[in-house]
N, C-alpha and C positions, 0 to 999 in steps of 0.2 A: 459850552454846549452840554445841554446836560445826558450822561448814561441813560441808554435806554433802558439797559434793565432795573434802574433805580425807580420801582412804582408806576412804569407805562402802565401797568393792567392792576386788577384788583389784586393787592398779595393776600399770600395766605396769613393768618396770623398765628401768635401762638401766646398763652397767659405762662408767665414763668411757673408761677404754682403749680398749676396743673400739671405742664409737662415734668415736674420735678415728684408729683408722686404718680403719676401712672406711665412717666416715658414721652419721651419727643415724638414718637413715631405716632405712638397713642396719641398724643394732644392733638398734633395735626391731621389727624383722621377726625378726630371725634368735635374737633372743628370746622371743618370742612358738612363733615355728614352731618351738625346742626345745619349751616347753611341750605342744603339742601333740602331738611325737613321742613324748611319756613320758606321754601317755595313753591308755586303753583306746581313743582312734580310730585308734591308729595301728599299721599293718599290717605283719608282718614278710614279706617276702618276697625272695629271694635271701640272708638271711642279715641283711639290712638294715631299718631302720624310714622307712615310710615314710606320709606323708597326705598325703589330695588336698584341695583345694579349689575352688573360683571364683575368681574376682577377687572379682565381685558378692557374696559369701558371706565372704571376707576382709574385705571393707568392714563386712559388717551384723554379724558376728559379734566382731570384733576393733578392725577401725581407722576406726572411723564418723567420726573428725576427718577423715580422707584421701579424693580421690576417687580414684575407679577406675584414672585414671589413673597416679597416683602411687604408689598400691601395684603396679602393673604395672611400672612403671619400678622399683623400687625390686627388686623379685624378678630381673628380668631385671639389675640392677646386681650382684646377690649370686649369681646364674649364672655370669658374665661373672668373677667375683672369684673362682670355681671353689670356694667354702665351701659355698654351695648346687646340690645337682644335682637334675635334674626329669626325669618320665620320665611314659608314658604305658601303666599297669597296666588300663585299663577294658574290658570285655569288650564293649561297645559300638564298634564299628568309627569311628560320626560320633560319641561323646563324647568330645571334648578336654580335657575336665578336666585338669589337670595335678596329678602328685604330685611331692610336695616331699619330700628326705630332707640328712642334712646331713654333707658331707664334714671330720670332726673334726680329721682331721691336715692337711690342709690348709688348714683355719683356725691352728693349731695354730703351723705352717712361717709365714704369714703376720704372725700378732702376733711371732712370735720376731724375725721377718726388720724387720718395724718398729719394734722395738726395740732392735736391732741398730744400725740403720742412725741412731736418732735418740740412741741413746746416754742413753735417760730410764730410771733409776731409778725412778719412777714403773712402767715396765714391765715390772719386774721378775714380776708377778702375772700382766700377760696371755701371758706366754710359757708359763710352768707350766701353768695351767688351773685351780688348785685355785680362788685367790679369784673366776673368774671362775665357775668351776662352784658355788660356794656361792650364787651369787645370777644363778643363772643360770634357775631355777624358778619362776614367778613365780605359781604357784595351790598348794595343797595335793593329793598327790597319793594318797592313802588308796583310789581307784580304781584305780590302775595294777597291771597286772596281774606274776606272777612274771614271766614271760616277758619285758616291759617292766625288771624290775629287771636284771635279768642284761644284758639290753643295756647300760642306766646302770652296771652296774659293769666292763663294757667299756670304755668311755668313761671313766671314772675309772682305767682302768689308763692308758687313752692319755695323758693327762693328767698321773699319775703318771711316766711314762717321759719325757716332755719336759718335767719339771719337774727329774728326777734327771740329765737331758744339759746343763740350764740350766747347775744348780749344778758339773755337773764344768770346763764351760768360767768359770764362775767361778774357781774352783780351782786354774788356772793362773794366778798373779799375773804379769802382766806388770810389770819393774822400773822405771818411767819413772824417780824419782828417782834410779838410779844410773846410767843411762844418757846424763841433761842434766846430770848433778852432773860423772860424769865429763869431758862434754864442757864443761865449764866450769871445770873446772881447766885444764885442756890447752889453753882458750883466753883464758881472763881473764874471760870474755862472764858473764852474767848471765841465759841464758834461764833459763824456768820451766815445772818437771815436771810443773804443773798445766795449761799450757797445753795445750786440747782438740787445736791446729794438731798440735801436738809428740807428742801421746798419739796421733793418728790416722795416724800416720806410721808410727809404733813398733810401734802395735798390727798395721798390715796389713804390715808386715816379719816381723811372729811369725808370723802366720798363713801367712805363706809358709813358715814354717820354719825364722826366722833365729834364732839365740840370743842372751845378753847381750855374750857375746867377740866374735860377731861384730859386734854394736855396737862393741865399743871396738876391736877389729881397724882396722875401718874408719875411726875418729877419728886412730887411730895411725896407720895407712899415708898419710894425705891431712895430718894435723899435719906429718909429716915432711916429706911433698913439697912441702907450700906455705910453711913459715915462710920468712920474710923475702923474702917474693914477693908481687906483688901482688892473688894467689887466696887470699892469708889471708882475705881478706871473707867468702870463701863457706866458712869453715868453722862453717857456720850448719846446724838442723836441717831445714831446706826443701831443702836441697842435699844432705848425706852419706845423708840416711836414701831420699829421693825413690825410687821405685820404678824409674825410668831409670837412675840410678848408681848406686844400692848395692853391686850386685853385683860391677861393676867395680873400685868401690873398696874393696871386701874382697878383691880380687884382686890390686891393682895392685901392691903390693912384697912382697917376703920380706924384713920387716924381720930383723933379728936381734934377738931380745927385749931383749938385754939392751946392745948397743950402741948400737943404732941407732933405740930406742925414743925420741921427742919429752920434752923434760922438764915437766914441772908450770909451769902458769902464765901460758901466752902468750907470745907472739914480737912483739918490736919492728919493724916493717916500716913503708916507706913504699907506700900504696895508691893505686892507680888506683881509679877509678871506675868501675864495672862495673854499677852497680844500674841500669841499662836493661837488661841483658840478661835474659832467662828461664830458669829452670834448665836445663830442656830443649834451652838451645842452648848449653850453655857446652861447649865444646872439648875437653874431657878426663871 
């Protein structure tokens, strides 16, 4: 026999993504409140959908596990995160009801930017919109009126277009492999193109603008200037790429390509010891 409580009625759902960068409480609110925006209760006005509630009427109608409290808190958290905005439509002067509608591209800008910044694969889906919008419904909607669809296929273009801006910034491969491969001929060393340290170095060098010559420019002007000195140490990727000296040391010589370029292999030197110091203070 199966548990009643296992899916007798519509459950709530929840996208793991999501609740992992704005909060459980958030996901399941702010899934919930799309349902409702895609149904015949809810109101187009300015161009926008929107429904009101209670607290007291969110509680009995939706989240009877939460008290009042915590759904209040949790609305005001999804304000504050600027995905949710609230307004007060009621022709009543003393009704405070609050209407709820749901800002998509700034949720949108939000999961991208956290996924960005955590570097999960995983994330791949809440940037886009598509898988989160596939299960983003969580009742049957056979009431919802045209009106209501046309909205939803607004929402699916936004969606659409931060999913086609995901993949173009995918599309630009950034070369780490030939960038630490290079830089490890030129020094003997052994780093690795897989490291995340190395790759987040690399990657917000591009995003400024740099290219892969100016990686090896910059290997090439500072190989020259340091062999058989005791700044061979810092020809390491925490030092040339660093966002303090790069720019400097893609500047600092005009070598001559083809004389005065550093050979293959590393340079024999006697070193000081410098590993107290901080990139940010070294001298040159």
């Amino acid at each position: 026999m199966k548990a009643s409580w296992l899916f007798s009625k519509h459950p709530l759902l929840v996208d793991q993504d999501l609740a992992t960068v704005i909060g459980l409480n958030e996901a399941i609110v702010l899934q919930q409140l799309n349902y409702w925006l895609h149904s015949k209760s809810a109101k187009k006005i300015n161009d926008k959908w929107w429904i009101y509630n209670t607290y007291e009427n969110w509680k009995k109608q939706n989240f009877p596990f939460w008290s009042v409290a915590t759904i209040r808190r949790t609305f005001s958290s999804l304000e504050k995160k600027e995905v949710v905005v609230s307004a007060n439509f009621n022709r009543a002067g003393f009704d405070k009801t609050k209407w709820y509608s749901i800002d998509e591209t700034k949720l949108n800008q939000l999961m991208s930017s956290a996924c960005d910044q955590n570097e999960q694969t995983s994330c791949s889906n809440c940037a886009d919109g598509t898988d989160q919008n596939e299960h983003t419904y969580t009742r049957d909607y056979t009431e919802t009126t045209s009106d209501t669809n046309k909205n939803s296929d607004k929402s699916q273009v936004t969606y659409q277009q931060s999913q086609s801006t995901k993949k173009e910034d995918k599309s630009e491969s950034i070369p780490y492999k030939e960038i630490i491969d290079y830089l490890n001929r030129k020094t003997g060393a052994h780093y690795k193109p897989s490291s995340k340290a190395n790759q987040r170095l690399i990657k917000a060098r591009f995003k400024e603008g740099y290219k892969l010559d100016d990686f090896k420019t910059v290997i090439d002007n500072k190989a020259f200037e340091w062999q058989h000195t005791d700044m061979w140490q810092f020809m390491r990727p925490s030092t040339l790429f660093s966002p303090s000296h790069f720019d400097d040391y893609l500047n600092a010589n005009n070598l001559d390509k083809h004389k005065n370029k550093p050979t293959d292999g590393g340079y024999d030197t006697t070193q000081v010891d410098l590993s107290s110091m901080n990139d940010d203070d070294l001298p040159f």
